[in-house]
N, C-alpha and C positions, 0 to 999 in steps of 0.2 A: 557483435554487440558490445558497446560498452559496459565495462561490470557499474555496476549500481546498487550497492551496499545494502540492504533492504534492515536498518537500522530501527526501525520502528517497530515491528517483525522481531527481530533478536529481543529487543527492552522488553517487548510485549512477554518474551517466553521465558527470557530471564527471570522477569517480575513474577511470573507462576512458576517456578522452579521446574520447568519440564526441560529435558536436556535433547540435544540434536537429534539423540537416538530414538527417546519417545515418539517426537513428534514425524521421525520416518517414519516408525513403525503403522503408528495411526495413521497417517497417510497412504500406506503399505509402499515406504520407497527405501531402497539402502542409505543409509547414511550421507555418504559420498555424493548422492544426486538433493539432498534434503541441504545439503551445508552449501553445493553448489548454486542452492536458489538462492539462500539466505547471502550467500556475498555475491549476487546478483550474475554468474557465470551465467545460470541457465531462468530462461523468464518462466517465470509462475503465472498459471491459467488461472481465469473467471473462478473457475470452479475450486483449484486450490486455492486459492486467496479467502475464499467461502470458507471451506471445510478447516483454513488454518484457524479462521475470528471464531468458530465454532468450537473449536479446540482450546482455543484460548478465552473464551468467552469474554469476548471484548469485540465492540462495533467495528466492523470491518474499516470503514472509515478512522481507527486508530493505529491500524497496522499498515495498510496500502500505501504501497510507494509506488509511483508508475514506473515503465522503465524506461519512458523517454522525459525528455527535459520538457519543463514547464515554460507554458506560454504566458505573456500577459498579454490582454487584450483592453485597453480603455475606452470607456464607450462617451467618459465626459472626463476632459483632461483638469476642468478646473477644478474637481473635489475629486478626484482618481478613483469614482466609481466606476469598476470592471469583472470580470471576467478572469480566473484563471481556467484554462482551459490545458487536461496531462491527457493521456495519451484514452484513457477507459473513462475519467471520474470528470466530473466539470465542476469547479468549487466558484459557488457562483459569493461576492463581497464587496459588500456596502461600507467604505466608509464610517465606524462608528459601531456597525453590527457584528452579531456571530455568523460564523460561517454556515454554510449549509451546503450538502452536497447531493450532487446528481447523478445517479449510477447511469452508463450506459452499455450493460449486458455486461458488465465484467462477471 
């Protein structure tokens, strides 16, 4: 697996002053496998990815990095309305609009 830096994840826990160890603890993981998700060694599940936005109280959609690369998909080339489509979340955008996003059982 490619490591995948899960940056959004860190900003997010920095920003509430909770430190790697808290957030094992809550978790109930050692350290070592909590720092390992966070610089994207080991992938984080549906369920931690939940319990970390909970933790952090912040919309999971602020912290979700997926851990594969991002597609584009355009459905009309002349105004580049599309589709981004990652590996769990489908960020569906319009040209001109907000994003809005589509959980798929993550």
């Amino acid at each position: 697996m490619q490591n995948r830096t899960k940056y959004r994840l860190i900003e997010a826990r920095n920003r509430t002053g909770y430190s790697q160890e808290y957030m094992s603890n809550v978790l109930v993981m050692d350290i070592s496998s909590y720092s390992r998700r966070e610089n994207g060694q080991v992938k984080i599940s549906g369920k931690e990815w939940q319990k970390m936005s909970d933790i952090l109280e912040v919309p999971l959609e602020d912290i979700y990095e997926s851990e594969e690369s991002m597609i584009m998909i355009f459905n009309d080339n002349s105004t580049g309305n599309g589709n981004i489509v990652t590996n769990n979340v489908s960020i569906v955008y319009t040209a001109g609009q907000n994003m809005s996003y589509k959980s798929f059982g993550i």
